[in-house]
C-alpha positions, -999 to +999 in steps of 0.1 A: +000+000+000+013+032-009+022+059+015+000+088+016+018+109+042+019+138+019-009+159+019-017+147+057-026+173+081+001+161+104+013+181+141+047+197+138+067+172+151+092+202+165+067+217+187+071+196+214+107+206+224+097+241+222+068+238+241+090+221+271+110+247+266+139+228+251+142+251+221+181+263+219+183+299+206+217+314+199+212+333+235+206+301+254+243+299+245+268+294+275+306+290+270+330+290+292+355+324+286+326+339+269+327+379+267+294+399+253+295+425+229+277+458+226+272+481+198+280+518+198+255+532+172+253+566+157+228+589+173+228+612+147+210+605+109+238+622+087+268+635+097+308+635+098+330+618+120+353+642+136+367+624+169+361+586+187+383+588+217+379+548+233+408+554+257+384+559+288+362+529+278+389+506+276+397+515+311+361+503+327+359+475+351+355+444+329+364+456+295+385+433+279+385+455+242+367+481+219+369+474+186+371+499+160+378+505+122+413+510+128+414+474+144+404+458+108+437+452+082+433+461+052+402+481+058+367+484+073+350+453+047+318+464+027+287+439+027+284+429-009+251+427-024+234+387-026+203+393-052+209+418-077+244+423-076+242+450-104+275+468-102+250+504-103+249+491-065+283+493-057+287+528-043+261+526-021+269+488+000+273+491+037+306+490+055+304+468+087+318+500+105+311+535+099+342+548+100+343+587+085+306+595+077+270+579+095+238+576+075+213+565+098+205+562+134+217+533+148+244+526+125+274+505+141+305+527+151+326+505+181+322+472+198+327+466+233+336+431+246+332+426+286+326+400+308+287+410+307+262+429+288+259+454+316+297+463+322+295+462+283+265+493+284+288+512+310+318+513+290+299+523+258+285+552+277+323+563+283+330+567+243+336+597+236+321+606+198+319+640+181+298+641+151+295+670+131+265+671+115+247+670+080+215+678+066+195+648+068+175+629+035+144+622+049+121+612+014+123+607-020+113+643-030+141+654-008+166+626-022+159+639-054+173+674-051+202+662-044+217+693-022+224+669+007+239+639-008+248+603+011+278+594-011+293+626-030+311+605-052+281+588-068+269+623-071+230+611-071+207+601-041+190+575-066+210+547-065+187+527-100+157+526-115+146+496-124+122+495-161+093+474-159+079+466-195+058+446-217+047+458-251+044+497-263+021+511-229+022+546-241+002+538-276-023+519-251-028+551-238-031+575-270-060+554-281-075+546-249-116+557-243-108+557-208-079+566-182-073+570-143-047+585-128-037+582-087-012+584-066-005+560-034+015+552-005+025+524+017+040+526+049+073+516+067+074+482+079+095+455+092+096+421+098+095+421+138+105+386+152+096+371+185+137+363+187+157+396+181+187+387+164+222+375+178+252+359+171+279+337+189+312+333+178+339+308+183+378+311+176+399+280+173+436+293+168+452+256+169+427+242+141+420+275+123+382+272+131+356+295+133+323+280+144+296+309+140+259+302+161+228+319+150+230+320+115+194+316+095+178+321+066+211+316+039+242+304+060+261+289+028+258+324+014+267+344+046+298+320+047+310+329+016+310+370+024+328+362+060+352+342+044+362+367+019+362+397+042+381+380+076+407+359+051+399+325+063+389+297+035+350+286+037+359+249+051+377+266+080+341+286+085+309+265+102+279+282+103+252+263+131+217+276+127+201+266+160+164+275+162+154+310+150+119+329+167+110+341+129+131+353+102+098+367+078+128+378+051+145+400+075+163+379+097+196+360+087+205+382+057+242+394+062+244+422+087+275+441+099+272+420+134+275+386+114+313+403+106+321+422+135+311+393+161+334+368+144+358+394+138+357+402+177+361+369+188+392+358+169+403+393+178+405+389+214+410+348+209+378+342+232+345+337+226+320+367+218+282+366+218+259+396+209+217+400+210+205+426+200+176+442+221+137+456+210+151+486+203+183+481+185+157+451+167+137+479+155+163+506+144+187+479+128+172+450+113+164+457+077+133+481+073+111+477+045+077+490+021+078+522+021+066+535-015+045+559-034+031+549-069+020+578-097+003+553-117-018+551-147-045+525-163-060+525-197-098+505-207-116+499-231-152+510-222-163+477-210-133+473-182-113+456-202-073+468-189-055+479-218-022+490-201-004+502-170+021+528-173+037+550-138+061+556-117+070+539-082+090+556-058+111+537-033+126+543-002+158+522+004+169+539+035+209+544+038+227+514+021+220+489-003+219+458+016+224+420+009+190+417-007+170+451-007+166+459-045+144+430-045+109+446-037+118+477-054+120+452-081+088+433-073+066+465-072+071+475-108+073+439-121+045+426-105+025+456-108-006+437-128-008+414-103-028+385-114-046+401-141-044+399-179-024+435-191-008+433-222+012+464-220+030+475-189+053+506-188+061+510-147+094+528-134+107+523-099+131+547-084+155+538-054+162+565-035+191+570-007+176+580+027+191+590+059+176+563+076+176+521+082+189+504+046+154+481+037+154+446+023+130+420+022+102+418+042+070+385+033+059+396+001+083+422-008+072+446-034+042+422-041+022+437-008+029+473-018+018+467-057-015+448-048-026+476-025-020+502-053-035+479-080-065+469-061-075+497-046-072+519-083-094+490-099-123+500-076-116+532-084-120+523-121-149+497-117-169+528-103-161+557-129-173+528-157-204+516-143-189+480-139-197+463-105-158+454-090-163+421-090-174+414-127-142+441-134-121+415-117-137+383-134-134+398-168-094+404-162-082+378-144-060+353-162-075+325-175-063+284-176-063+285-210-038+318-213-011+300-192+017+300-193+014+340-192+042+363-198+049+388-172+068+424-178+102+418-181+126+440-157+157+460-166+186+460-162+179+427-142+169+412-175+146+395-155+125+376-177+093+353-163+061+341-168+032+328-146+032+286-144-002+271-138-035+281-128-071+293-128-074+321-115-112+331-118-115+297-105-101+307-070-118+342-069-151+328-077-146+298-045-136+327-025-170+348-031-188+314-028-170+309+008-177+346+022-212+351+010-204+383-011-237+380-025-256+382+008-237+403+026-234+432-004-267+442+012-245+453+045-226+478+019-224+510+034-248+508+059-249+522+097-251+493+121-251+500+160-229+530+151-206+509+130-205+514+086-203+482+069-182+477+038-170+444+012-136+440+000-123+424-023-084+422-037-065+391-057-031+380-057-002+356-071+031+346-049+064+335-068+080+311-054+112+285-058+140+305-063+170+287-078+195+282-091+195+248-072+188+235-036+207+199-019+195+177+005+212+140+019+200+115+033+213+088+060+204+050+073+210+051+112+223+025+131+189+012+140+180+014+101+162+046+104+169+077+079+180+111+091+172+136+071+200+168+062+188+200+043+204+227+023+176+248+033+171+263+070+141+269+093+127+301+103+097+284+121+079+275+087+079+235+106+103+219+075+110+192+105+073+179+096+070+185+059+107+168+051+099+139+071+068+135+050+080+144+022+109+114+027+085+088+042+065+090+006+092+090-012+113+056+006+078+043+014+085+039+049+067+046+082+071+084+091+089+071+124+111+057+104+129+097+097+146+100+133+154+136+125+158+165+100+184+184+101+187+223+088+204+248+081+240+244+094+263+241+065+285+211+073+255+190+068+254+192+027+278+204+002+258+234-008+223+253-001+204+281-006+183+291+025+148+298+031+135+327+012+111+334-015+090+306-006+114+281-017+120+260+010+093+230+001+096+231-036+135+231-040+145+213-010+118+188-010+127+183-050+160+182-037+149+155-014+134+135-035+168+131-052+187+122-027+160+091-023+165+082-058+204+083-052+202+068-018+179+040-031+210+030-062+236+035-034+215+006-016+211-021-040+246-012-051+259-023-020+231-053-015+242-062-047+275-067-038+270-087-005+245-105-023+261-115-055+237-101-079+225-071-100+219-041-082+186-042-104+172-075-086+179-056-054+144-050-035+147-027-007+116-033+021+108-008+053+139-028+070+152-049+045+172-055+016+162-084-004+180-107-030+162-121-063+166-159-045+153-147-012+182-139+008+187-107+025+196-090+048+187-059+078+189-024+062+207-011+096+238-034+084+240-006+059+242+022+091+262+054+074+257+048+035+247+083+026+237+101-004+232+137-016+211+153-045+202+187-057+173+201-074+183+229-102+156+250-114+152+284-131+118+282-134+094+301-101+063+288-095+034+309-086+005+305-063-028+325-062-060+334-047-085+357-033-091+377-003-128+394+009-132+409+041-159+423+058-151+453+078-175+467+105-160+508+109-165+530+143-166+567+130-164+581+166-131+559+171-115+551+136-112+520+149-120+490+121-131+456+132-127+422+109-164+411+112-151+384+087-115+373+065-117+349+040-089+341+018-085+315-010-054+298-024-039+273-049-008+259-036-007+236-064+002+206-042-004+206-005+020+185+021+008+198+047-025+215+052-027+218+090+007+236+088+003+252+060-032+266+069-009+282+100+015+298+073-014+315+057-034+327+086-003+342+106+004+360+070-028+375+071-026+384+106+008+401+097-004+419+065-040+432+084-012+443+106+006+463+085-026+477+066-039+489+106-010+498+126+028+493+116+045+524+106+083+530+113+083+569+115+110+596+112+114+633+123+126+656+097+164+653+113+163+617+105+155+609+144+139+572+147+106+579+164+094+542+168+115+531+195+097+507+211+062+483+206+043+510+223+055+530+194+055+504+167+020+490+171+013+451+168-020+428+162-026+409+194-044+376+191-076+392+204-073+417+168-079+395+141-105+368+153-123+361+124-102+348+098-107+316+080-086+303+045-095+277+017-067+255+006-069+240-030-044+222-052-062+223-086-032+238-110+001+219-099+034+235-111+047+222-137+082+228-124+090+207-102+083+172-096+063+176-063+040+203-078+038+222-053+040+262-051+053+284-023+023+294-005+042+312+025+035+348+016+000+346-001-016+355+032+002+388+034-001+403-001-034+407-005-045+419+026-038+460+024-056+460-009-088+442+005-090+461+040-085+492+023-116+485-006-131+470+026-128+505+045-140+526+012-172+505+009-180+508+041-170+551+039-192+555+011-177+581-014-147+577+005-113+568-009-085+550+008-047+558-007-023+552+017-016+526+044-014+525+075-058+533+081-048+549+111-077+557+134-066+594+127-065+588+085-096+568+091-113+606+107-098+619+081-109+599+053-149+599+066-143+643+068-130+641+027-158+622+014-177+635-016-212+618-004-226+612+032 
């Protein structure tokens, strides 16, 4: 009988350990000699180095060094670019240390290594730093005049602009009978973890090791940069992952503290651990969605889109980090969204700021493109008469039309095309599922002092970004398997879906995988990390690989002790079986290994649907979620219990964002949002009404599991369906920037046209 483990809605088998507390985070770390570092960061947003004076510091009870700029040979390194790598980009890379000019507060200056964090905070305090400062770039209209620039030899505050196109937009528009013209704005968001980051560092002068704790998200990648910049070869480098409190795209890129930790600990020849705290969490780790769109649409009289033309205006905050050009990318490429435009002319500008560099945050770009796309299509829906849902229907991609050719990106050259699905299909199930024909009725309407209102917004996710992924496999000594990823986990419960994925594939009882492993990068060869919703379709492809090479490695050597062809080989659950019956236990085979990889250039793409029902106080701005529904194609599901999880805590994250999150400057460049009192979060009480529909009708073609990355569909959708939600409900009312504040919300019901 064949397994059927995949698509079982099976318990994380990791949660237990961390619900007995037995999780080990990098600060659960305790070595013996081990010294903790602090970070002196710059309290001013743009300015000049004129004087550090460390002399005092170094003379605090406990202080064993204070690392500088001057203490690096050869230089302070620069973080090179990991997606994107365009040499435009060069100029404007981060060095680990600021070491003549700062660019944003909270920029690393000195490290100071004591015996604890405390004595650590003291010494910092005795530092003395004189800044002289600089006119501070606070937005892209004051980035683009240029008079106060970040990098005078680059001469510009806009580092690229990347070209979205697709056909010849601008004749779209000459002949077009109808056009719409609006500007919107997202704002500043990061991806807040439960686990700030950290990192612990380990020197071994005899062997020439460096064993680095806390790396996530791409360790085989970090390696490399470390590596290059501390002059040690990449075998002489381990990176261990431990377990990691959320990474959402922000956590584990390559940040100066994944150099200067290492650096300081084969420095001073002990070990060094740093964690970061809320606030340094918040002022440091990469920042991320702030745009405004000037965007244009061109139809034909019965709604049919004709073209999207406009400009996109990105804040990328001081530096150009490992991976932030990738949703400045994402917004102008993925500006259609799921809907059928056959000419697309969308600019996005990247604009130097005095404050914290951005990279990706769950759905980069693809968040901050649906909300402008989605909430203009309303727009459009009403000035033609067309009810918003038929506008939708009558756009959306189609089967038949796949697979459909997206805009292609300059000077990326990034060239891609949608793989599988029905789109309509999914939008229609998700109507069906909320009711939108019943509840319609509620449009507008004054109920116990709250206005009603319907939303509706639709999305795709990519997913599977190559090149390539590896995963291995090994028997155990009691004939088990352990499992050993390229990939890593930033809580997205690959423990579970690997050891389903391998008990299909070796037809084995799910016991039967004693453990996966992830993440560390002296388990495989190679790997990629967990980002872009990759981890599932490359690494289990990867997986299934290694079966296929594990299962020849096994009747090769059965064949041998049995005398035979490896092709009469059978292999059972604990067997391995001869053509004349003999055979032998599989644990007799305890260390055979094998390896495989999954190459692929091909992303896959998941869709769907969101509708929300929105229940607005006018008195309070306050907006409750009288219901969520959200519908997507996964193409194949491994997992729906866990995956239902991914998609719910997306939403949760993206009503977040559309309500509450906003990072927020003065116009010096002073950080504002300090703290969570400042930086507002959804509580579990927020959000209680939220449900999600998981199908599998459209498969991707690209991969032999079929499946899709389904871990940011949650999030993309949902500013672009609370907003519409929120414009129903404030009849003649129209949402155009994010957060709905309760302040914007007065605001908007004081602007509208109608009562």
């Amino acid at each position: 009988m064949k397994n059927t483990f995949i698509g079982a809605p099976m318990e994380r088998r990791e949660d237990l350990r961390f619900l007995r507390g037995r999780g080990e985070y990098v600060d659960d770390l305790v070595v013996d000699g081990l010294l903790h570092a602090v970070i002196l960061r710059s309290a001013v947003a743009h300015g000049r180095i004129v004087s550090l004076d460390i002399s005092a510091a170094l003379k605090c009870p406990g202080v064993h060094a204070v690392i500088t700029g001057k203490d690096m040979p050869g230089g302070v390194p620069i973080i090179p670019m990991r997606l994107q790598p365009l040499p435009e980009f060069k100029p404007y890379e981060q060095p680990v240390l600021a070491h003549d000019k700062v660019r944003y507060v909270g920029e690393p200056i000195a490290v100071v290594l004591a015996d604890s964090v405390a004595m650590a905070e003291d010494a910092l305090e005795a530092i003395g730093l004189d800044i002289e400062s600089l006119p501070a770039v606070t937005g892209h209209a004051t980035a683009a005049h240029n008079s106060s620039l970040l990098f005078e030899a680059a001469g510009t505050n806009r580092s690229l602009i990347f070209h979205a196109r697709k056909g010849d937009a601008d004749a779209s528009f000459r002949d077009a009978p109808y056009t719409r013209r609006e500007q919107f704005s997202t704002g500043r968001h990061y991806g807040l973890t439960m686990e700030p980051r950290g990192v612990m560092a380990q020197w071994d002068a005899e062997r020439g090791r460096l064993v680095v704790s806390g790396a996530a998200k791409v360790p085989f990648f970090n390696r490399r940069i470390l590596a290059k910049q501390i002059g040690l070869p990449e075998t002489a480098i381990d990176m261990i992952e431990n377990d990691v409190g959320g990474g959402y795209g922000a956590r584990g890129e390559f940040y100066p503290e994944d150099f200067l930790i290492p650096f300081a600990a084969r420095h001073v020849n002990r070990p060094v651990k740093w964690t970061e705290d809320r606030r340094e969490n918040l002022m440091a780790m990469n920042h991320a969605r702030e745009a405004e769109a000037d965007i244009e649409i061109a139809c034909a009289s019965d709604g049919t889109i004709l073209a999207l033309r406009g400009d996109i205006h990105v804040d990328m905050g001081a530096y150009m980090r490992t991976n932030g050009a990738v949703g400045a990318r994402n917004v102008c490429q993925f500006l259609a969204g799921p809907y059928r435009v056959p000419y697309v002319k969308v600019d996005s500008h990247l604009w130097m700021t005095n404050k914290t560099p951005v990279g990706t945050y769950r759905g980069p770009g693809r968040f901050e493109s649906n909300f402008f796309l989605e909430r203009l299509i309303d727009m459009v829906a009403a000035d033609l008469g067309i009810d918003r849902v038929e506008f939708r229907r009558r756009n959306l991609i189609s089967h038949t039309e796949q697979p459909y050719p997206i805009a292609h990106v300059q000077p990326t050259d990034a060239k891609d095309k949608y793989d599988s699905g029905d789109y309509g299909a999914a939008f229609d199930q998700c109507l069906k599922e909320f009711g939108w024909d019943a509840k319609s009725k509620l449009s507008g309407r004054l109920i116990d002092g709250r206005y009603h209102g319907l939303g509706v917004a639709c999305f795709i996710e990519g997913g599977a970004a190559g090149p390539k992924e590896t995963a291995r496999l090994e028997i155990n000594d009691d004939g088990s398997y352990s499992v050993y990823l390229g990939t890593t986990s930033v809580g997205q419960g690959v423990e579970t879906i690997f050891a389903q994925i391998a008990a299909d594939a070796l037809e084995v009882p799910i016991d039967h995988i004693r453990q996966v492993h992830h993440g560390s990068t002296h388990y495989v060869s190679d790997g990629f990390g967990a980002y872009h919703s990759r981890s599932t379709v490359m690494g289990g492809s990867a997986l299934l690989e290694a079966t296929k090479n594990l299962q020849t490695a096994i009747r090769e050597a059965g064949a041998k002790r049995l005398g035979c062809d490896a092709s009469a080989i059978a292999i059972d659950e604990n067997e391995v079986f001869g053509p004349d019956g003999r055979s032998f236990p599989l644990r007799e085979l305890a260390g055979l290994t094998a390896e495989g990889q999954f190459h692929n250039h091909h992303h896959t793409y998941s869709y769907g649907t969101h509708a929300a029902h929105v229940a607005v106080d006018p008195k309070l701005g306050q907006i409750k979620i009288v219901d969520y529904v959200v519908v997507q194609d996964v193409g194949r599901v491994i997992n729906p219990m866990t995956l239902r999880g991914q998609v719910i805590g997306a939403v949760v994250q993206g009503l977040g964002g559309a309500c509450l999150e906003h990072l927020q400057y003065d116009g010096e460049g002073q950080f504002l949002t300090g703290s969570l009192a400042d930086y507002l979060l959804p509580t579990a009480s927020d959000f209680p009404n939220l449900r999600c529909v998981i199908t599998e009708d459209h498969p991707s073609p690209n991969n032999p599991l079929g499946a899709k990355g389904a871990g940011e569909g949650g999030i993309i959708a949902a500013g672009g369906a609370l907003a519409n939600a929120v414009a129903n409900a404030l009849q003649g009312a129209e949402p155009r920037r994010l957060p709905l504040s309760p302040s914007y919300i007065w605001e908007l019901i004081n602007s509208r046209s109608t009562p």
